[in-house]
C-alpha positions in Angstrom: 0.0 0.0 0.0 2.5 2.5 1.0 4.6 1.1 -2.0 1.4 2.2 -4.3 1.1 5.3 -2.7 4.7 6.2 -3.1 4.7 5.1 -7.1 1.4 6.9 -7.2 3.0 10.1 -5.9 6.1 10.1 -8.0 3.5 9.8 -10.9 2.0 13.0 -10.2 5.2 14.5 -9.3 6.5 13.8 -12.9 3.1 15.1 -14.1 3.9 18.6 -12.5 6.9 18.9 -13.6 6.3 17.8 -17.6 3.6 20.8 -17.3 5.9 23.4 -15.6 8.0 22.2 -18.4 5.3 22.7 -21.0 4.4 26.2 -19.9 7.8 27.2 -19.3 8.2 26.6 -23.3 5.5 28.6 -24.0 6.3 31.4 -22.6 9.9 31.1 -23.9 8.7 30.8 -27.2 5.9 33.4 -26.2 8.6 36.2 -25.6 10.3 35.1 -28.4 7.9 36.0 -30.6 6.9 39.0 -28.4 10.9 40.0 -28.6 11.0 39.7 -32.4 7.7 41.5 -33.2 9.1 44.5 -30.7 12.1 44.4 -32.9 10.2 44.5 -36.0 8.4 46.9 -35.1 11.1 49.5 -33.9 12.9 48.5 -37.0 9.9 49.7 -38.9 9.9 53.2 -36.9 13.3 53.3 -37.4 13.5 53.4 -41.0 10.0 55.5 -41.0 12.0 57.9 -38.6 15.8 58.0 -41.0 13.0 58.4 -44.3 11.8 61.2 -42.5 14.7 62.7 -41.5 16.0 62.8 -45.0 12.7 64.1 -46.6 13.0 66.9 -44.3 16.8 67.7 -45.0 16.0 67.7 -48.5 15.7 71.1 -50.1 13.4 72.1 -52.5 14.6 73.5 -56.1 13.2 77.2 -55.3 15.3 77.1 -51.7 18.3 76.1 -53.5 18.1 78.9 -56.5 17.5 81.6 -53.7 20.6 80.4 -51.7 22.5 79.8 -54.4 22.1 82.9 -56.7 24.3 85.4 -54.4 26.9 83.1 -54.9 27.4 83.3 -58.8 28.5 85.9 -60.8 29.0 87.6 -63.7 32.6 87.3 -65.0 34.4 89.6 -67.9 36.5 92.3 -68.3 36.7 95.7 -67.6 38.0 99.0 -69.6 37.3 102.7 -68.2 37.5 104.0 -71.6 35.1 101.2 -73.6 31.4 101.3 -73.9 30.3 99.3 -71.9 33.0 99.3 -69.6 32.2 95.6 -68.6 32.1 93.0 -71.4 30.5 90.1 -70.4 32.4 86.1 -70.8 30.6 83.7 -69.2 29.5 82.6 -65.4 31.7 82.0 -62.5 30.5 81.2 -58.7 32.1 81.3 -55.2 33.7 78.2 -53.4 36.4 77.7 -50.6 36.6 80.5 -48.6 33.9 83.1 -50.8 36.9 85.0 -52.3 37.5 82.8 -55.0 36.0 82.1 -57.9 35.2 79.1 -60.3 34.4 79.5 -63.6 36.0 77.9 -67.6 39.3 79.0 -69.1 37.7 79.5 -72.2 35.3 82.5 -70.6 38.7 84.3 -70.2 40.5 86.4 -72.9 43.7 85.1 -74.5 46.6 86.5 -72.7 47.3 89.9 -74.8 44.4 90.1 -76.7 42.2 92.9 -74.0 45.7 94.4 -72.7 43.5 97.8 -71.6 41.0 95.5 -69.6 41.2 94.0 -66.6 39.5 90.6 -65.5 36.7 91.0 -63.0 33.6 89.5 -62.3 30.3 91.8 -61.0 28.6 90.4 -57.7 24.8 90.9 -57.9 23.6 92.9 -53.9 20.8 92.6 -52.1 19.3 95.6 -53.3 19.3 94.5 -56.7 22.5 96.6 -58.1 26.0 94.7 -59.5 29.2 95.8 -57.8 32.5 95.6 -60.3 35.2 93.5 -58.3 38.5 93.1 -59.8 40.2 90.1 -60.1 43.3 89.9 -58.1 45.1 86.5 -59.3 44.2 83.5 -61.2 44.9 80.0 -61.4 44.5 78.2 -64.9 44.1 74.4 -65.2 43.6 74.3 -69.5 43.5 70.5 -69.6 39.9 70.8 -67.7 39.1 73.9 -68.9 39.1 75.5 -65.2 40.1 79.0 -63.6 39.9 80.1 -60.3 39.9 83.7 -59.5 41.2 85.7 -56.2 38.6 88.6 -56.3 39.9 89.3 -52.2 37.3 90.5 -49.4 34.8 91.0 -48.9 34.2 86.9 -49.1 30.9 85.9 -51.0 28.9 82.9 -49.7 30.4 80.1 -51.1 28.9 76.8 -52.5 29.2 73.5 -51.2 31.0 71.0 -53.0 30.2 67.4 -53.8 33.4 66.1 -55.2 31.9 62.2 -55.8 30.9 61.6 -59.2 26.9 61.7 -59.6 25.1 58.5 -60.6 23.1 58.7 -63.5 19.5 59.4 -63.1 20.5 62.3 -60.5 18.5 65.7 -60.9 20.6 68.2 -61.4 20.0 72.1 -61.6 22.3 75.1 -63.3 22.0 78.6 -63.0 23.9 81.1 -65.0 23.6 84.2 -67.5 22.4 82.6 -70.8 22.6 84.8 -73.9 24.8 87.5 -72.2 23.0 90.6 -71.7 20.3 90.1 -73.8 18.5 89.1 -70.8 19.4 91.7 -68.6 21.9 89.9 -66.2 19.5 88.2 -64.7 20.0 84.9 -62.8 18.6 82.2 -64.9 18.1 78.4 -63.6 17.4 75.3 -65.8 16.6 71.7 -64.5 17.6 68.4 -66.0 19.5 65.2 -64.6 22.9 63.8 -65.2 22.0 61.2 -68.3 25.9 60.1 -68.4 29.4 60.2 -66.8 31.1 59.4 -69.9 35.2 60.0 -70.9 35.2 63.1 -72.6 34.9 63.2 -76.7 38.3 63.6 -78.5 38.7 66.1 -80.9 37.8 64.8 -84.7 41.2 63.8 -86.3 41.6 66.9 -89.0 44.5 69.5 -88.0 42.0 71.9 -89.3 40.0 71.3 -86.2 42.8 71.7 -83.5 43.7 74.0 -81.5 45.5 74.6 -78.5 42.5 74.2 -76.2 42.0 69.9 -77.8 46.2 69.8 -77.9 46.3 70.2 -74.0 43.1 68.1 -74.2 45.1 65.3 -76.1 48.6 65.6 -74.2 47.0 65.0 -71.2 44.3 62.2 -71.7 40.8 61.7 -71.7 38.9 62.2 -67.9 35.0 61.6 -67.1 32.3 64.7 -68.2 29.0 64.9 -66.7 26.5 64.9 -69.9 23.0 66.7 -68.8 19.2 66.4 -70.9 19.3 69.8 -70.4 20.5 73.0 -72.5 22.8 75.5 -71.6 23.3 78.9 -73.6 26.1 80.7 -74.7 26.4 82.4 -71.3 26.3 79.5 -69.1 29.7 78.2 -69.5 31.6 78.1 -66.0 28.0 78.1 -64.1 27.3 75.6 -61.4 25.7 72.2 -61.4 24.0 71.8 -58.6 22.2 68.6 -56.9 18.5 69.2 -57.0 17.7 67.7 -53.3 20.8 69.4 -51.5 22.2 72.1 -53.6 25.7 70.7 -53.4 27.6 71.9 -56.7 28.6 68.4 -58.5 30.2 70.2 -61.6 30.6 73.2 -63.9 29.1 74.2 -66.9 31.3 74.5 -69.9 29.6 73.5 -73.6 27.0 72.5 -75.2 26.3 69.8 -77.8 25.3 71.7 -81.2 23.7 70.2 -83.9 24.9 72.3 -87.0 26.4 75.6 -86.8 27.1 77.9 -83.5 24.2 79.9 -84.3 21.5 77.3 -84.6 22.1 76.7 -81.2 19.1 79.2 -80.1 16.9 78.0 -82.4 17.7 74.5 -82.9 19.0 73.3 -79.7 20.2 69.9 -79.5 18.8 69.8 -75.8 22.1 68.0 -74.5 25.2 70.1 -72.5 28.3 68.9 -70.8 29.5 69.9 -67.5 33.1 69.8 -65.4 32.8 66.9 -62.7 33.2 69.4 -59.5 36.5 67.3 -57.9 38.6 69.1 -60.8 37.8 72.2 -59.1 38.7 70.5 -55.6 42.0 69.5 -56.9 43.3 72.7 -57.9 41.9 74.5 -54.7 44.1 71.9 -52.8 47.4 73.4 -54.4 
């Protein structure tokens, strides 16, 4: 009897402890599953919370025309005695340190040919009116097609740089003075997206179509160009790319793809320009 009553009691005490053994289980397994939902689900904020965040750092294209616009400037020469005393080359804009400026070699004049001008750019105030700075120094980089000038203080707001290559696909924007003065100097801003970072096109192989500009071009080998499905204007060249979402310049403006002759470019335009990737520019401000 006692013998029965001892088996029948470790029965029951096995039969406790398989169940607290069962429910222990579940509840393992329950907060597993509670664990990994919890996780999912912050995960889920989490990447709500960093798409967010980036939608709101994200600038819009009119925010980065208006804080971009003080920043680029006209860039030409200027003669006391001609009329107009500033003749207008091309765009430039302000990087490092705001007294600097980037804009093409080919907006300058050949060395000699203005010897009564002097290079200077005009800075567009607040109140509307262009003030005439002279340009102090200059570094040339021909093989890019880049200058840089020292226009001295006061320092302008200068443009952020991007100096990684843009994937293709990214919106892009450009601002500059397209068909000189016709327009009034007057900033003018065009949208389109990088289409291709391709090695940039050698000259056609004629000596009639050389000069020194493809020479330096040749001697010192092909390097990437931005191509844009967008047009720029005689005017344009050495204006800013910028990136459409945070305004960061990626490259600078310097021709455009013509279809026939340089005129038809107005009213036949080929809708395709080429642009300086912006690390060029970082390169030489490094020197």
């Amino acid at each position: 009897m006692c013998g029965s009553a001892g088996n029948e009691f470790d029965f029951r005490g096995s039969g406790l402890k398989e169940v607290g053994i069962s429910l222990a289980q579940s509840c393992a397994a329950y907060l597993r599953a509670l664990v990994r939902a919890l996780c999912a689900g912050l995960l889920v904020s989490l990447v709500a919370h960093a798409q967010s965040s980036a939608s709101a750092s994200a600038l819009t294209p009119a925010e980065i025309i208006a804080r971009s616009k003080p920043s680029v400037v006209l860039v030409g020469t200027f003669n006391p005695l001609a009329t107009p005393r500033f003749s207008f080359r091309g765009t430039g804009f302000a990087v490092a340190d705001g007294t600097r400026i980037v804009t093409n070699a080919h907006v300058l004049p050949e060395p000699g040919s203005e010897q009564a001008s002097q290079l200077a750019v005009q800075v567009k105030q607040a109140s509307g009116a262009w003030e005439l700075r002279k340009v102090l120094d200059l570094s040339l980089e021909r093989a890019h097609d880049l200058a840089v000038l020292e226009i001295g203080a006061p320092a302008l707001r200068p443009l952020p740089l991007k100096t990684e290559l843009p994937e293709e696909g990214t919106e892009v924007l450009f601002i500059g003075f397209p068909i000189g003065g016709a327009l009034g100097f007057s900033h003018v801003s065009h949208r389109g997206m990088v289409s291709a970072v391709t090695p940039v096109a050698l000259p056609a192989p004629s000596s009639t179509t050389l000069n020194a500009r493809n020479v330096s071009q040749l001697r010192a080998g092909s390097f990437n160009i931005l191509q844009l499905d967008a047009t720029a204007y005689p005017g344009n060249s050495g204006g800013p790319v910028l990136d459409a979402r945070s305004g960061e310049v990626l490259g600078v403006i310097n021709m455009v793809l013509i279809k026939n002759t340089k005129e038809s470019v107005l009213a036949q335009p080929s809708g395709i320009s080429y642009a300086i990737p912006i690390e060029n520019v970082a390169r030489i401000l490094q020197r």
